[in-house]
C-alpha positions as CSV (number, residue, x, y, z in Angstrom):
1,X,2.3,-33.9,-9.6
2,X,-0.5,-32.0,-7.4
3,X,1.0,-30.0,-4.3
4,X,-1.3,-28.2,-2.0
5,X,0.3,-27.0,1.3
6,X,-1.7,-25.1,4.6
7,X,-1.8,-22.0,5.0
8,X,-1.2,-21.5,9.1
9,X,-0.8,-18.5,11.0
10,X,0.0,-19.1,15.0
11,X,-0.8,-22.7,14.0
12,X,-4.5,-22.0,12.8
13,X,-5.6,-23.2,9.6
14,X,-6.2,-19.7,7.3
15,X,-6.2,-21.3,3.8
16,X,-4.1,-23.2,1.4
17,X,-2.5,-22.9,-1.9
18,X,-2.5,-25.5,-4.9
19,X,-1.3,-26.4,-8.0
20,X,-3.9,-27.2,-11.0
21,X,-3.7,-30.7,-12.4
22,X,-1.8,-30.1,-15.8
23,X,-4.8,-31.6,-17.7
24,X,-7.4,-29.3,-16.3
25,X,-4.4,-26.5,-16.9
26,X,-4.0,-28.0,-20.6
27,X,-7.9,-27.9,-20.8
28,X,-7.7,-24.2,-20.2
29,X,-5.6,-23.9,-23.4
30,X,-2.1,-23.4,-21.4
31,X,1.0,-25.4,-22.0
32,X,0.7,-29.1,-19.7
33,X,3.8,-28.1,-18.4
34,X,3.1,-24.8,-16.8
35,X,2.2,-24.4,-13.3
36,X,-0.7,-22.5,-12.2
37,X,-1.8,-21.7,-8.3
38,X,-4.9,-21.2,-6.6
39,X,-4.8,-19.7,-3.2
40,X,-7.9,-20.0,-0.7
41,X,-7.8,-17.5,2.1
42,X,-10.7,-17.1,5.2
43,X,-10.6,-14.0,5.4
44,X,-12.9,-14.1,8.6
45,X,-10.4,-16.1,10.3
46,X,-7.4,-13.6,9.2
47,X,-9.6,-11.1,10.8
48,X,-10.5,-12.7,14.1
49,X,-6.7,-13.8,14.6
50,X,-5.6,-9.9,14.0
51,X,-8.2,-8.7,16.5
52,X,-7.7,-11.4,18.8
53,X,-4.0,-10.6,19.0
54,X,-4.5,-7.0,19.4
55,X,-2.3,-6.0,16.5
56,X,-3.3,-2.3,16.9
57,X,-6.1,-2.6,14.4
58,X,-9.6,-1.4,15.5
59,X,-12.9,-1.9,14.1
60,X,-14.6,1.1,12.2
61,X,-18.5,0.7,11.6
62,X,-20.0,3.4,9.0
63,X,-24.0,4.2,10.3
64,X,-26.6,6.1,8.5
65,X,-25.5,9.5,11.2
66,X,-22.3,9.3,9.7
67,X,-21.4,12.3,6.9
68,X,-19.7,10.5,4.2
69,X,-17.9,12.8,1.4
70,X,-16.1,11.4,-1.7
71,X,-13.9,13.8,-3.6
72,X,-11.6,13.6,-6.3
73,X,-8.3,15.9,-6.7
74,X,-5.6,15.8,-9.4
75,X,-2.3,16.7,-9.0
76,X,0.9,17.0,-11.2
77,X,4.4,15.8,-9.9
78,X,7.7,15.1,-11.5
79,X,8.0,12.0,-12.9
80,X,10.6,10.5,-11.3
81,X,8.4,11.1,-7.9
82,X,6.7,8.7,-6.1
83,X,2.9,9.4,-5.2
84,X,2.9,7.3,-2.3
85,X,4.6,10.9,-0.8
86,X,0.9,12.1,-1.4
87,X,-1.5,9.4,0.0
88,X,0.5,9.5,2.9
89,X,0.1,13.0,2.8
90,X,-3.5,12.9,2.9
91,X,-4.0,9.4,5.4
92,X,-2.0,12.1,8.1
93,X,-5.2,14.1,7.7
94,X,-7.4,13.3,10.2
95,X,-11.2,13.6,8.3
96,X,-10.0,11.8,5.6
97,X,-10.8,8.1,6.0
98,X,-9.6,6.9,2.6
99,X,-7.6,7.0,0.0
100,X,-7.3,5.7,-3.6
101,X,-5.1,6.3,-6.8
102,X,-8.2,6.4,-9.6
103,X,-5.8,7.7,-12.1
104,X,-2.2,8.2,-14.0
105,X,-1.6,9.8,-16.6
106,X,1.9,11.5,-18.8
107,X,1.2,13.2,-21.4
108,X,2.4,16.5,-23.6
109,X,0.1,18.8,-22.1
110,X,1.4,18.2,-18.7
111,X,4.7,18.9,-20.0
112,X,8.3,17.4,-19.8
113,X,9.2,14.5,-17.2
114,X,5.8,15.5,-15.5
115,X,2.9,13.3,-14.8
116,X,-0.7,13.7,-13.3
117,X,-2.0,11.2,-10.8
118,X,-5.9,11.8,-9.6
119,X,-6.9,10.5,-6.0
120,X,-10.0,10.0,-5.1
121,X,-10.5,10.1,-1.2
122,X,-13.4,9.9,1.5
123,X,-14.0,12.3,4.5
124,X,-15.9,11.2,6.6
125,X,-17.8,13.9,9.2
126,X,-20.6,13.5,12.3
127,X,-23.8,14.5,9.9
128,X,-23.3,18.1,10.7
129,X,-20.4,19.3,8.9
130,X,-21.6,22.9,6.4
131,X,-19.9,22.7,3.0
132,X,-17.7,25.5,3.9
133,X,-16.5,22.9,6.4
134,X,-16.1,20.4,3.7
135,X,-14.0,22.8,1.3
136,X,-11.8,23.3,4.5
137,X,-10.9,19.9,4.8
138,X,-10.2,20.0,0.9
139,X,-8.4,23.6,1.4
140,X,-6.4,21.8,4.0
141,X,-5.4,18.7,1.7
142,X,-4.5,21.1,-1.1
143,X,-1.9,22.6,1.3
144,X,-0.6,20.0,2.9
145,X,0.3,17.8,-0.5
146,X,1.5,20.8,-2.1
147,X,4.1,20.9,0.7
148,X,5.5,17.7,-1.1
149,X,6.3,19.7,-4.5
150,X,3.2,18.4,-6.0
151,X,1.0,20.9,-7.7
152,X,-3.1,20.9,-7.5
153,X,-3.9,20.1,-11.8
154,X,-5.7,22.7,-13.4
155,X,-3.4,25.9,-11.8
């Protein structure tokens, strides 16, 4: 038995999710009687509803004036801590745009119930920023995560 069902949000239409006809999922070497799901999401639509309803969210356009900076810092924590503690660390900074997790890693060089994570983040400057500006911003998010307990890799 198909089921599909809307996807609605303020009663507009944003998608839908569907089951796969059990042949078609049989066909793609699975079991008849699992279930697998497709979802279909517009994305433009989720957009225009979240700025139409103000949610706090404003637009952000990049242009060619714009200094854009990717770096890339490692750091080792305890391993029982959470590195969420450090992206929010670094979102609170205000030149720093973005933020990623590139990398984990435990091993014995890091040492007992330690572990490494490496973030990769964007600043993002008005074209004029010096590099001694740059490594400022990086001296700055150094500090400011080492506040948590983390400690930069590499010291």
């Amino acid at each position: 038995m198909l089921q599909q069902t809307t996807l609605l949000v303020d009663e507009k239409e944003i998608g839908l999710i569907a089951t796969i006809h059990p042949q078609v999922v049989h066909m793609l070497g699975r079991e008849q009687d699992q279930v697998i799901a497709v979802a279909e999401i517009s994305l433009s639509t989720v957009e225009d509803l979240l700025f139409t309803q103000k949610q706090g969210i404003t637009r952000t356009y990049e242009s060619l004036q714009d200094q854009l900076v990717w770096r890339e810092l490692s750091f080792v924590l305890d391993q029982q801590d959470n590195y969420g503690i450090i992206t929010d660390t670094l979102h609170d900074i205000p030149e720093i745009q973005m933020v990623e997790l590139i990398d984990l890693y435990a091993g014995e060089q890091l040492g007992d119930n330690k572990k490494s994570i490496t973030i990769r983040f964007k600043l993002k400057g008005d074209g004029t920023w010096t590099t001694d500006q740059i490594n400022a911003v990086m001296q700055k998010a150094i500090k400011q995560v080492e506040k948590t307990g983390a400690k930069l890799r590499g010291e």
